[in-house]
C-alpha positions in Angstrom: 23.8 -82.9 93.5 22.9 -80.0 91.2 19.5 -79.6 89.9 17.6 -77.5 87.2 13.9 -76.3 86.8 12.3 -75.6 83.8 9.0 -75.0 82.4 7.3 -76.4 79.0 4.6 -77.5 76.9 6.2 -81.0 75.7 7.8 -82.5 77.9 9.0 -85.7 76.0 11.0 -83.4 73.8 12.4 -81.2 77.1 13.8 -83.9 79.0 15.4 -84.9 75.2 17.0 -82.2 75.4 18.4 -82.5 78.8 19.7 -86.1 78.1 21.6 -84.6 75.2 23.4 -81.6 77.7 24.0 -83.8 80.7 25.7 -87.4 80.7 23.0 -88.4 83.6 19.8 -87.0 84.8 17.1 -88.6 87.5 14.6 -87.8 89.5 12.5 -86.4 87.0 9.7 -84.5 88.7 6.4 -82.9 86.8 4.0 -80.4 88.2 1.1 -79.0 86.1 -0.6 -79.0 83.9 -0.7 -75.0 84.1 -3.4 -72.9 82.0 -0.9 -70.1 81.7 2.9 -69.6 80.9 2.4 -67.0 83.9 1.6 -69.2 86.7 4.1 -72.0 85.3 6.3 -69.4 85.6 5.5 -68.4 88.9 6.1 -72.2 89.8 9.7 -72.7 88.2 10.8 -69.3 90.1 9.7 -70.9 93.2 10.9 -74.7 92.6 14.3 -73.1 91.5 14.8 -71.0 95.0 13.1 -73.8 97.6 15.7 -76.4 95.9 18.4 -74.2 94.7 18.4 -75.3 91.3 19.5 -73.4 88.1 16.8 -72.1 86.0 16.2 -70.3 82.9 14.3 -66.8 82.1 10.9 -69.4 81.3 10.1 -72.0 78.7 10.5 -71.6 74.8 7.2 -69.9 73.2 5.3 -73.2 72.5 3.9 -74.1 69.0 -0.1 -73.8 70.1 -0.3 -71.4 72.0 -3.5 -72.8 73.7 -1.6 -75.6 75.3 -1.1 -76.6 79.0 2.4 -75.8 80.8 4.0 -77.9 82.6 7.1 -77.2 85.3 9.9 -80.1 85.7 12.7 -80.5 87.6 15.9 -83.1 88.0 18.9 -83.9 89.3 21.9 -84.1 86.6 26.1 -85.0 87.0 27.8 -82.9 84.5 27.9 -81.8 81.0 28.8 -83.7 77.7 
């Protein structure tokens, strides 16, 4: 099954998101929380190449900037 990776600082409102691009997802995983977009990036770059999942260029700038990153992945069937 294909899978994506992808790094944030809400997740409620990322896997939102997803459900609105893809008609399924599951096996919603979280790692973090991460101090710095740096090493959550770091993270998603490897989570994306050990599980061959597609991945973006790193997470939207977040509103506070002092908030905690967090890296997620999950499975998904096809688009909308």
């Amino acid at each position: 099954m294909p899978c994506r990776v992808g790094m944030t600082t809400d997740l409620d409102a990322r896997k939102k998101y997803w459900e609105t691009v893809y008609n399924k997802i599951w096996n919603w995983t979280v790692s973090g929380p991460y101090a710095t977009r740096e090493e959550a990036q770091k993270q998603e770059t490897f989570l994306a190449l050990l599980h061959k999942c597609e991945s973006g260029p790193g997470g939207d700038d977040p509103d506070n900037p002092l908030d905690d990153w967090y890296v997620y992945r999950f499975q998904y069937d096809r688009k909308k």
